[in-house]
C-alpha positions in Angstrom: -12.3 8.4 2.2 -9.8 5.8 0.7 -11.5 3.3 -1.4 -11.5 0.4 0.9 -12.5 -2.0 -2.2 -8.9 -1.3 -3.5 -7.4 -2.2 -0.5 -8.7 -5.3 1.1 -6.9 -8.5 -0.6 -3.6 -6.5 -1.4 -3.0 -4.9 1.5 -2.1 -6.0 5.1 -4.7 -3.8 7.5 -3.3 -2.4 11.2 -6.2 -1.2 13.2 -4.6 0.4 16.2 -6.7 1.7 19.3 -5.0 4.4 21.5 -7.5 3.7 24.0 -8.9 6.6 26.0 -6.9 8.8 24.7 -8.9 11.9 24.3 -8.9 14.5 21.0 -7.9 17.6 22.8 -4.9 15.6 25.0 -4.3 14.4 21.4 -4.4 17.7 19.2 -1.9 19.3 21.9 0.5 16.5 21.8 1.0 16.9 18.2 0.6 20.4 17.9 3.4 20.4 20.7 6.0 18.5 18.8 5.0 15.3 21.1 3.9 13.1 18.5 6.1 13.3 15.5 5.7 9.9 14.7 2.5 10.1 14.0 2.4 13.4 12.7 3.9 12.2 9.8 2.0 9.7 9.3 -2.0 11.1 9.7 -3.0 13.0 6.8 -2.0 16.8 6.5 0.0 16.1 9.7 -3.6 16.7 11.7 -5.8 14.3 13.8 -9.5 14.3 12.7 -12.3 15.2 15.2 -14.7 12.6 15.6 -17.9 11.5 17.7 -17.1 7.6 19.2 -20.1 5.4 18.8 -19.6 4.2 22.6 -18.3 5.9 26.0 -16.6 3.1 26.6 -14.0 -0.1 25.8 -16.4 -2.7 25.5 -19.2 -0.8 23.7 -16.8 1.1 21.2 -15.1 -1.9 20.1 -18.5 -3.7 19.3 -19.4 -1.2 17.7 -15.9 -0.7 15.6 -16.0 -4.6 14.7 -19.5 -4.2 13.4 -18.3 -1.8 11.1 -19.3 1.7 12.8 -15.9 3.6 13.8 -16.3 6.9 14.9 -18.2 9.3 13.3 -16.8 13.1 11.7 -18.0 16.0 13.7 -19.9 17.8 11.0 -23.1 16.9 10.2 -24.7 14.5 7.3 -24.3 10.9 6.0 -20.5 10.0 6.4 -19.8 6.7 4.2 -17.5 4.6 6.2 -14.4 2.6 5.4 -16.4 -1.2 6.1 -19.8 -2.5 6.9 -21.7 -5.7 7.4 -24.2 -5.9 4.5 -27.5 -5.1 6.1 -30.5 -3.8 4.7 -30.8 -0.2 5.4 -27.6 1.4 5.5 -27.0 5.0 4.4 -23.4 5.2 5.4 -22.6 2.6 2.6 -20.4 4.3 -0.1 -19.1 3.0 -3.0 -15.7 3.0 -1.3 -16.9 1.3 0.9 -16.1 -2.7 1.7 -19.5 -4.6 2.4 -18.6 -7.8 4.1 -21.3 -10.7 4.0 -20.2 -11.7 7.8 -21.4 -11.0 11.4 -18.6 -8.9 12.5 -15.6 -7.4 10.3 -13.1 -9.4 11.6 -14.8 -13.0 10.4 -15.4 -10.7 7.3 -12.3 -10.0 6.7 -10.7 -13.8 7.6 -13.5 -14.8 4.8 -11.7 -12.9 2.6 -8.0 -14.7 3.2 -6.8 -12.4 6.0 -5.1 -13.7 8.9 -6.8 -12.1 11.9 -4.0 -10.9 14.8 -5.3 -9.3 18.6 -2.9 -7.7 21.3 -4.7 -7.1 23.8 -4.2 -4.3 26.0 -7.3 -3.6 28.5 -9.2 -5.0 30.4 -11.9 -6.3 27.7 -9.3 -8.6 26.1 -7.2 -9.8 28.7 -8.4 -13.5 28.1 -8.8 -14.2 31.7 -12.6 -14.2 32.3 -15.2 -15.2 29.8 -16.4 -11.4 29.7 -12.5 -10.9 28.6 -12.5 -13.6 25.8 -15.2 -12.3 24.0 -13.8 -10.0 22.2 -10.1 -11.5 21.2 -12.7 -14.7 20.1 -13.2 -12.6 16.8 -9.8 -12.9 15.9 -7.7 -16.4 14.7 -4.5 -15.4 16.9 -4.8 -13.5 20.3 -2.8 -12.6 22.6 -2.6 -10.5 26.4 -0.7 -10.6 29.1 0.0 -8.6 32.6 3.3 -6.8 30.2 0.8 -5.7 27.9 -2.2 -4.1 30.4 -2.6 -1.0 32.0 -0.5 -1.1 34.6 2.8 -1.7 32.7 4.7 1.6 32.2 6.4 0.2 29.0 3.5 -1.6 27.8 3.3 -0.1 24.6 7.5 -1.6 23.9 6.0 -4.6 24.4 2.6 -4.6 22.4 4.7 -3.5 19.5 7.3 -6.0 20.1 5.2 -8.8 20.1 3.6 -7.3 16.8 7.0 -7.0 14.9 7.9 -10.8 15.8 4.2 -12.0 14.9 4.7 -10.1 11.4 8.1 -11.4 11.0 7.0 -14.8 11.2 4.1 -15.1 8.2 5.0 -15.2 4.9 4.7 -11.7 3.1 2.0 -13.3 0.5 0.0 -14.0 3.7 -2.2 -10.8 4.0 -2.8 -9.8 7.8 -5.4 -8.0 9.8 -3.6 -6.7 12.8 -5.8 -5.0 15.9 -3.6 -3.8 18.4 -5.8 -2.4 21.8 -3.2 0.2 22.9 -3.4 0.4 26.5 -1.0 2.7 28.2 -3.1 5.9 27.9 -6.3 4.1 29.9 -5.8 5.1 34.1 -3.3 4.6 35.2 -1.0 6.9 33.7 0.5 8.8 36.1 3.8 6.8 36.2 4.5 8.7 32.8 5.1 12.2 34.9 7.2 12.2 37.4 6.0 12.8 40.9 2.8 12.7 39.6 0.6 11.3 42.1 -3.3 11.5 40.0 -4.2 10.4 36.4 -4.6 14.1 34.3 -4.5 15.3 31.0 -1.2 16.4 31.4 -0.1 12.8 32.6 -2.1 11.1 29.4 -0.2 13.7 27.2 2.7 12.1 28.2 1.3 8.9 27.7 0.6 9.5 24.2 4.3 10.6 23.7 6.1 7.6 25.5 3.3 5.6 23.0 4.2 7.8 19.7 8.1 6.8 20.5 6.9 3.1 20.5 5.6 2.9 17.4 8.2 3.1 14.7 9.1 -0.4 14.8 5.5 -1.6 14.2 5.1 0.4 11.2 8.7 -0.2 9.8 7.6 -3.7 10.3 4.3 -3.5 7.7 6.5 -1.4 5.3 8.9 -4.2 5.1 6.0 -7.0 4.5 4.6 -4.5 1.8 1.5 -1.8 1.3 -0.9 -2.0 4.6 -3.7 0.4 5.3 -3.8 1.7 8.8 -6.7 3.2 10.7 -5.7 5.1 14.2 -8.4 6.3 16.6 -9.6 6.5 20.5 -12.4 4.4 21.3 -13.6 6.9 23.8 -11.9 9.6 25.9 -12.2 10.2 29.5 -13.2 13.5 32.3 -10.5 14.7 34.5 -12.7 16.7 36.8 -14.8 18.2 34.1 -18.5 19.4 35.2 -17.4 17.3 38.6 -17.4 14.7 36.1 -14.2 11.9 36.7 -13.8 8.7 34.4 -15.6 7.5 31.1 -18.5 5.7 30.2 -20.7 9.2 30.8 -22.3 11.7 28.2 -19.8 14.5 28.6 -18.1 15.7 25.5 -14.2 15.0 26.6 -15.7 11.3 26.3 -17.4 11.3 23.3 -14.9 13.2 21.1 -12.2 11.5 19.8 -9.4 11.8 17.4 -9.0 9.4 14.0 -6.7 8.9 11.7 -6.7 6.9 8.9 -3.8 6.4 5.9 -1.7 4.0 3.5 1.7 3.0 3.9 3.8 2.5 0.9 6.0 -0.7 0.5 9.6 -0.1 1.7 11.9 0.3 -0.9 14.8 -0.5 0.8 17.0 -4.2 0.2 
């Protein structure tokens, strides 16, 4: 685990959700040539196996922004990259960054970041008050219908909208950006052809038309200097598993995820 103590004050921090985006439909993208931008960037080229803390959007991000992002596979005490100083906590390493705050983005605002939400589902489209709870957290936030689920080039846009907010703030400004990726959540059939239900074969694509979306965004923190990046699924989803269809269920293509988790070096270029 990267010590997060290092990090946090020098370095801008993207925390990007590929939501629903399951860990086998991820491993065979990459392993497929599908994914090359991220490839490249997750450690040894390989997404992590993890267990979410939550079957679904609402649940997993509560529990992300108090600290608890998902979990390694094998068994025993896993320090993680943050927490909220509790009493009790045996996942508390000495990499890890203790904030003295309710939830880790007013943690991480306490500690001079300038707190950034795209929205993407449901949970942070700012239309309801169930909506604004989440994107509350954070200092700027934004959603719209081009940025939801039932955009095709939703992703385009979400990383768009990231470049120009990045753009704008002075590079001494240190950021927290959380970007709720939202093109692999149902529906995504409209990434296959023809396709006329939501599969694993139509989310692969998904997850390819999202991995071609992404260079910008990343380009963009190189340019405003060294950022931390943390890349995960909040949950994944059944596809007819066990007569099982959806998410927020016990089955194991829900509760396994992939994670990825790396620095990016300041770009050198003029």
């Amino acid at each position: 685990m990267q010590d997060l103590n290092a990090m946090v004050g020098t370095h801008d921090l993207l925390f990007l959700t590929l939501d629903t985006l399951r860990y086998d439909v991820a491993r065979e993208a990459l392993e497929r040539g599908r994914t090359p931008t991220l490839a490249a960037l997750l450690p040894g080229g390989r997404w992590e196996e993890r267990h979410s803390p939550a079957s679904f959007t609402y649940a997993a991000h509560q529990a992300f922004f108090a600290g608890f992002l998902p979990t390694p596979v094998a068994p025993g005490r896993h320090p993680r990259p943050f927490a909220l100083r509790f009493e009790g906590s045996e996942t508390t390493g000495p990499g890890t960054c203790v904030l003295d705050a309710p939830d880790l983005v007013t943690g991480l605002a306490g500690r001079g970041y300038h707190t950034v939400c795209i929205g993407g589902t449901g949970f942070f489209n700012l239309r309801n008050p169930l909506g604004r709870v989440l994107p509350g957290l954070f200092s700027e936030a934004h959603w719209a219908p081009e940025l939801g689920v039932t955009e095709p080039r939703s992703t385009e846009n979400q990383a768009s909208l990231a470049v120009k907010i990045l753009g704008a703030l002075p590079r001494e400004q240190r950021v927290f950006l959380f970007i709720n990726v939202s093109a692999l959540h149902q529906p995504n059939r409209h990434y296959v052809p023809g396709a006329t239900e939501d599969s694993k074969e139509t989310q692969g694509a998904a997850l390819a038309y999202v991995d071609s979306q992404l260079p910008p965004l990343f380009q963009a923190l190189r340019r405003r200097g060294p950022a931390f990046c943390i890349v995960c699924s909040d949950h994944g989803t059944a596809y007819g598993e066990d007569g099982y269809s959806g998410h927020r269920l016990g089955h194991p293509v829900v509760w396994t995820v992939p994670y990825g988790e790396f620095a990016l070096p300041v770009d050198s270029g003029p």
